[in-house]
N, C-alpha and C positions, 0 to 999 in steps of 0.2 A: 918329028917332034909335035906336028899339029896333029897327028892321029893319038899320040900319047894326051897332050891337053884332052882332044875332042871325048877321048876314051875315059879318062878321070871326072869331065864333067858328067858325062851321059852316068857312070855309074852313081855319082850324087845326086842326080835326079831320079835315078832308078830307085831309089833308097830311101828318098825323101816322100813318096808317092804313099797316101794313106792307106793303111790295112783295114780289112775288113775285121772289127772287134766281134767275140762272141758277148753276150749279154743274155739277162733274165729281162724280159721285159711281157706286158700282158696282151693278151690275143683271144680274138672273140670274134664275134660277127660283124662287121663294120658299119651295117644298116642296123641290125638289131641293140646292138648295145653302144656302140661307139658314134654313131648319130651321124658317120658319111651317109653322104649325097649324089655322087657324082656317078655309083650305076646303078642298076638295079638288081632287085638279088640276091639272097645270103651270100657273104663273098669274105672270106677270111683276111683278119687286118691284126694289125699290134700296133700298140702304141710304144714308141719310140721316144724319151725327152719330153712325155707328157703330150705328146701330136700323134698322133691317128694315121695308119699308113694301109690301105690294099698291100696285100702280099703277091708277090710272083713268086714262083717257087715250091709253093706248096699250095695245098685244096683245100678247102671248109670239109668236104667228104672224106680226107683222108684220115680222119683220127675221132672216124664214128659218127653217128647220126648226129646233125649238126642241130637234130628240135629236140635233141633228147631232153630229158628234165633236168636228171641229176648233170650230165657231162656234156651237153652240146653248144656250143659255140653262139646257138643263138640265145637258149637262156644262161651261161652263166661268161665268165670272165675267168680264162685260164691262164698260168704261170708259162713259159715256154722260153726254153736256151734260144738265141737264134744267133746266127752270122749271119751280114750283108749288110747293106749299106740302103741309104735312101736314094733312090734315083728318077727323079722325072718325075716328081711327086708320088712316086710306089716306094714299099720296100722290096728291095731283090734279095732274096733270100738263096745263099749256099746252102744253108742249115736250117732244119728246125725241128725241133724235140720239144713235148710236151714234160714240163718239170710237173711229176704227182707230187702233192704236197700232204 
């Protein structure tokens, strides 16, 4: 009987445990446009609930020259699907996909 309780709770906690939501939120250069501080470096960030996050997970270099004019990260502010969550003052990103608009 206590492994039937212990088993019923463990799966309520299992269940209750937050998901990683996907979101549209915006993503850019974290030095250049979004005003971090904390390294040095074009370094890809998205803002999250209006807060400003480094990404883990994906690269500034992965989705094209990051000085370009028209499309790079450090001069403009791009749309992007993401999953993952904020962790340790980063976002950890599962996902992430550039939304063309």
């Amino acid at each position: 009987m206590k492994k039937l309780v212990f088993l019923f709770f463990f799966g309520i906690l299992a269940c209750s445990t937050p998901k990683e939501k996907t979101q549209i939120v915006d993503a850019s250069c974290g030095q250049c446009k979004f005003g971090l501080k904390t390294q040095n470096g074009c370094d890809l960030a998205v803002k999250v609930d209006g807060q400003a996050y480094f990404v883990d997970g994906a690269h500034i270099d992965d989705y094209g020259d990051s000085h370009d004019e028209n499309t790079g990260f450090c001069n403009v502010v791009r749309k992007a699907e993401v999953s993952g969550k904020v962790e340790d003052g980063r976002f950890k990103a599962t996902s992430f996909k550039i939304v063309e608009e």
